[in-house]
C-alpha positions as a printed Julia matrix, in Angstrom:
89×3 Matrix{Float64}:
   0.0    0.0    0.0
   1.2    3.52  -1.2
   1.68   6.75   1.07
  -1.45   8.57  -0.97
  -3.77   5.43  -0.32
  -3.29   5.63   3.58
  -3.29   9.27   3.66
  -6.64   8.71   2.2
  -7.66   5.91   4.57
  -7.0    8.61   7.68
  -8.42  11.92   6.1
 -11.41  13.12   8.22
 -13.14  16.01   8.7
 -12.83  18.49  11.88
 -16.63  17.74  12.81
 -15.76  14.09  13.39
 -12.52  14.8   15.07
 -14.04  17.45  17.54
 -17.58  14.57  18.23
 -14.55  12.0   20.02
 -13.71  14.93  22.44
 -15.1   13.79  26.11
 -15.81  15.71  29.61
 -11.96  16.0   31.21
 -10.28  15.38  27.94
  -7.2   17.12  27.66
  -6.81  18.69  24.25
  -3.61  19.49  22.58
  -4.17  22.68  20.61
  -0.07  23.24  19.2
   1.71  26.48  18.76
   1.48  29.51  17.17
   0.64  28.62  13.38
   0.06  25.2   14.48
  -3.44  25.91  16.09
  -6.1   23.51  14.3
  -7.97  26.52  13.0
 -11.01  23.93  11.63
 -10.39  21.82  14.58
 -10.95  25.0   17.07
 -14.45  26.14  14.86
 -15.86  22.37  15.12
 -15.15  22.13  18.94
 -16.58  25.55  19.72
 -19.56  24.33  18.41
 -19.36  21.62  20.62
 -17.85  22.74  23.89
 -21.34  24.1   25.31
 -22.28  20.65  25.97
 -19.08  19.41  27.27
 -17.22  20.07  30.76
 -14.02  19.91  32.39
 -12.14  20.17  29.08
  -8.47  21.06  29.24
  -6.53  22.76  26.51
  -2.63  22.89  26.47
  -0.69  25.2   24.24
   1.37  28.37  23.61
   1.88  31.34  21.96
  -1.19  31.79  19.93
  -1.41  34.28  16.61
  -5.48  34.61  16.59
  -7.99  34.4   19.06
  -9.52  31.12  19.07
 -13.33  30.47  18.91
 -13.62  28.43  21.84
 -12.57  31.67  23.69
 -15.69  33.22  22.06
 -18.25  30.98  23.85
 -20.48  31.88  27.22
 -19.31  31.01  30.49
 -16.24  29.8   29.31
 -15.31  28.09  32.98
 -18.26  26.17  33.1
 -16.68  23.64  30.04
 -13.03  24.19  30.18
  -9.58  25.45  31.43
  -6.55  26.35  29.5
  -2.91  25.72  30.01
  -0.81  28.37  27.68
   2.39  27.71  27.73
   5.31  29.68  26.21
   8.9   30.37  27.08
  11.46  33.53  27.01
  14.83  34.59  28.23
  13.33  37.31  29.44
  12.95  34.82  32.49
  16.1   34.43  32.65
  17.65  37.72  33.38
């Protein structure tokens, strides 16, 4: 079996990916132009009916949807991370 064929097999869409997110899943959402911009719209949909979701990740260059929904602390925390030598002076 070729690269392209299971590339194929694995493509979904973010809808699907964001329905097998669970209460007090931890959610890696990357770095900086590594955010899952699709990923982020699908699970803002979703995160109104979920709770106790954690997101990890740094530095990010937009403001992600799932920081536009209400009450926000009812359905999840977030863990940004980032790091600077500024710390270290």
């Amino acid at each position: 079996m070729d690269f392209n064929t299971v590339y194929a097999q694995k493509l979904t869409t973010a809808d699907r990916v964001a329905a097998l997110v669970k209460d007090d899943d931890w959610v890696d959402y990357g770095w900086a132009i590594g955010t899952p911009v699709s990923f982020d719209a699908a699970l803002a949909k979703r995160l109104p009916e979920l709770h106790g979701i954690k997101f990890r990740g740094g530095i990010l260059c937009h403001v992600p949807e799932i920081f536009k929904i209400e009450n926000q602390a009812e359905h999840f925390c977030c863990c940004l991370l980032y790091t600077s030598d500024a710390a270290d002076e």
